[in-house]
N, C-alpha and C positions, 0 to 999 in steps of 0.2 A: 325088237323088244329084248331079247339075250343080251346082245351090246349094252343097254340100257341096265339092265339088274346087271353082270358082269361091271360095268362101269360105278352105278351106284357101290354097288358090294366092296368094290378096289377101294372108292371112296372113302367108306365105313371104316375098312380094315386102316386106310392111312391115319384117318381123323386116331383111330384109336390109340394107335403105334403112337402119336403124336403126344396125345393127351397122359398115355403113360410114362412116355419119356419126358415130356415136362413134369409130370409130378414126381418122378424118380429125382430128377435135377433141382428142383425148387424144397424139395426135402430131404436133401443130401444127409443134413447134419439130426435127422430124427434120429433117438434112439444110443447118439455116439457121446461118448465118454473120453473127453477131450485129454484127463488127467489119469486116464488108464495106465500110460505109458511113464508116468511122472516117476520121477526117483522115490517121492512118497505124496503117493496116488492119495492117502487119505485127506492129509493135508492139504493138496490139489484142489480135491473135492468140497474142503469145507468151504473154501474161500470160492468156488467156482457155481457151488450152488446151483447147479444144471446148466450155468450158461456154456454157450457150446462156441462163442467167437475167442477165438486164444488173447487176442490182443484187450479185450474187457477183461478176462482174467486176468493179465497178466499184468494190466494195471492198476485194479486192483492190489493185488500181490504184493506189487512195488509201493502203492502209497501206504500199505499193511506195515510193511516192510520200513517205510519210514518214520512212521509211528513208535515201532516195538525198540529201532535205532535212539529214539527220542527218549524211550524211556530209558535205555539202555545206558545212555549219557547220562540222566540222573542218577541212575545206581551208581553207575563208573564215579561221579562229582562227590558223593559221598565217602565213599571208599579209598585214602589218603596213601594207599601204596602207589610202588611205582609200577607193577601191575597195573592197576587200575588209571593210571596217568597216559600208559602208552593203550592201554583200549579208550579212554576219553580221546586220543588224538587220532586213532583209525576207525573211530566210529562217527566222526566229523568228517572225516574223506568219505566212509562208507554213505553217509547220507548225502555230500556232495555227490558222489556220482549214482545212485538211487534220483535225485534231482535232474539229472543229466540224462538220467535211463530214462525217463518220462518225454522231456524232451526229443529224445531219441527217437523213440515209439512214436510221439506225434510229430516227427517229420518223416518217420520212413527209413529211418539212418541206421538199419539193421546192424553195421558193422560198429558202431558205436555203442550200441544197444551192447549186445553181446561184450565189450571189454568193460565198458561199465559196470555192467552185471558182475562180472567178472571178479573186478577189483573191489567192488563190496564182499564178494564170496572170502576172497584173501585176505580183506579189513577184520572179518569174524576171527578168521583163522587166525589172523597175528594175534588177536585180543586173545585167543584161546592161548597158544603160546606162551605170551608173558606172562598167563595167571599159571601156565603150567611150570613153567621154570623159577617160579617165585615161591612152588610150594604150599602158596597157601589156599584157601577155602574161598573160588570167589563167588559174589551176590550177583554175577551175569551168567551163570554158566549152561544154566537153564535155556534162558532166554539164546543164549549164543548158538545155541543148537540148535533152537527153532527156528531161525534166524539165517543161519545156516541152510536147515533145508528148506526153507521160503525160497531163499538165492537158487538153490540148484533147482526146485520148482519153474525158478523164472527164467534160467536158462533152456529148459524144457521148454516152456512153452513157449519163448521166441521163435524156437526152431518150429514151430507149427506154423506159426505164421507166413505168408506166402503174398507178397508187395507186389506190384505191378510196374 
């Protein structure tokens, strides 16, 4: 009869150890805060809205991202300097490869992902550039910044991501 309680008891104790560590495992992500670590965690957050998988973040972000580029062209198409001519041509490449970064993400192509990323970050910055060295007052510059750190957001949170 000892054997028997000793045996049952061992039982208990494993079923338990068991049941805890599945629910430790299958609720890994309670409670985590995915854009903690984000260059600007706020901005992270607003777009990420408690979701806790990087990659729906992240493309989110990116189609945010080719949106605000969208508008971004319109201002640029208004504005007849040559400033505004050379951010209308790198904010055509930035949306091409924002287009690209998606693609990216849904096959897996992490290293594509990331240069993508990349060369729209630089596509702002040139745009930033020509309205600086032009001197004059531009109608993107706002947006360029947010824009800006959207980019560095998505380069953030690629690197959370973890492919098989």
């Amino acid at each position: 009869m000892a054997s028997t309680t000793s045996c049952s008891s061992l039982f208990v104790a494993i079923m338990a150890c068991m049941c805890f560590t599945a629910h430790a495992f299958f609720n890994l992500n309670i409670g985590v805060d995915i854009c903690q670590k984000a260059d600007y965690p706020a901005l992270c957050r607003s777009v990420a809205r408690g979701q806790k998988d990087p990659s729906v973040v992240l493309e989110t972000t990116i189609r945010l991202l080719m949106t605000q580029t969208y508008k971004a062209m319109g201002q640029a198409r208004r504005d007849k300097t040559s400033a505004m001519e050379v951010c209308l041509e790198v904010y055509d490449d930035a949306f091409s490869s924002l287009q690209t970064s998606i693609s990216s993400l849904k096959s897996h192509d992490k290293g594509s992902l990331g240069i993508n990323l990349s060369a729209a970050l630089t596509d702002y910055v040139t745009c930033d550039d020509a309205v600086a060295e032009s001197g004059l007052r531009s109608p993107v510059t706002r947006r360029n910044e947010r824009m800006r750190k959207m980019t560095s957001n998505c380069l953030y949170l690629s690197s959370l991501i973890r492919w098989h």
